[in-house]
N, C-alpha and C positions, 0 to 999 in steps of 0.2 A: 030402400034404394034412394040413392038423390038424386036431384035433378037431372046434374050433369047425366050418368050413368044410364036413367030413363028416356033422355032426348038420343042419345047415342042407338042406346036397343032399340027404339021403335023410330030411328033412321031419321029424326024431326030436324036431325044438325047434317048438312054435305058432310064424306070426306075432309076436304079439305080444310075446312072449317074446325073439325072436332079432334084435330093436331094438336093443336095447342091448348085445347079443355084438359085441366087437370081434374084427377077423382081424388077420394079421401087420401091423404097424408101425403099430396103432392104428386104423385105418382101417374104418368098417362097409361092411359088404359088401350092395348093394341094397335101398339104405335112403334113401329122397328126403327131407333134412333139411327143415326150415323148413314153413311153408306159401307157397301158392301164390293168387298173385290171377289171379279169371277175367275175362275179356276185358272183360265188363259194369261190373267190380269197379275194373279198371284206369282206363277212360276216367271210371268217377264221381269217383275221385280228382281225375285228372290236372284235370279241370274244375271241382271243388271249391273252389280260390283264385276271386278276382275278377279277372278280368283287364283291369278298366280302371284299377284302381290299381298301383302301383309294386310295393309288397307282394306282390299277388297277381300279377303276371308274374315273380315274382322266383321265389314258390313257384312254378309251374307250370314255371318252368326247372328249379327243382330236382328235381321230382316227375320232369319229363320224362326226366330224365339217371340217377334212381333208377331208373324204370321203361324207357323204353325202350332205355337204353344197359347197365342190368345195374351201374351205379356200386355202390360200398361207401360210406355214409356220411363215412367217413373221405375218401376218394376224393371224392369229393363237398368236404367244406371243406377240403381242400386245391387247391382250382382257382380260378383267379383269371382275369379277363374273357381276357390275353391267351393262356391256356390253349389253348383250342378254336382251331382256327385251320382254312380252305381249303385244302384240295389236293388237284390234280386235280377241280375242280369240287363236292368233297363235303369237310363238316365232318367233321373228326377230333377228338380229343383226341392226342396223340404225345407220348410218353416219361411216362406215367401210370405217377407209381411208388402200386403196391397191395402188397395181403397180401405181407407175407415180405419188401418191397423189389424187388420183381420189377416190371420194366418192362415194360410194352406198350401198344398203339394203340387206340387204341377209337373204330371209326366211331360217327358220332353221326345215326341214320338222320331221315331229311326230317320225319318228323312230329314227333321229340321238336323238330327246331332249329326249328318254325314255332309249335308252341305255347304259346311264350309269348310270342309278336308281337315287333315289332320294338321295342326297348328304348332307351329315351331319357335320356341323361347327362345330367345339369346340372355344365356342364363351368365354371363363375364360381366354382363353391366347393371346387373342387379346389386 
């Protein structure tokens, strides 16, 4: 065990202190990054766009895919309509390249794909 990791277990470093101690290969050890939105917090967003204009379904698709599917930004503007696709009776995303280049699937659960209604093309100016 190193240092760091032994002043942590037997409590020799505060809290606050042992934030920003890194353990082997950079990595902190029991430390919840970022902040966190609560349940109240999430649906005022997600509700926040207008949803009878174009704009605002487009936001609430995005907000929804931020929030309920876990997307990275990045992840997020690199997805195009025919991205998300059916199978097996449930929306996916499949072959989501994220951090690092690393592939994976990402269900897309019923609430984020209903929230922003059904979406309507103007398919003459394409």
């Amino acid at each position: 065990m190193n240092v760091i990791g032994h002043s942590k277990g037997m409590r020799l470093v505060s809290h606050p202190f042992s934030i920003g101690l890194r353990t082997k290969r950079g990595e902190a050890a029991g430390v919840t990054a970022g902040n966190w939105l609560l349940k109240d917090q999430a649906n005022q967003l997600l509700n926040a766009p207008d949803p009878a204009t174009l704009k605002g379904k487009r936001d609430r698709a995005i907000l929804a895919l931020l929030i309920c599917c876990g997307l990275r930004r990045a992840e997020v503007l690199g997805l195009e309509v025919g991205s998300i696709q059916q199978r097996d009776g449930r929306w996916v995303i499949p072959d989501l390249v994220g951090k690092g280049n690393r592939l994976r699937m990402v269900t897309v659960p019923t609430k984020s794909a209903s929230v922003a209604g059904p979406l309507e093309f103007d398919t003459t100016t394409v």
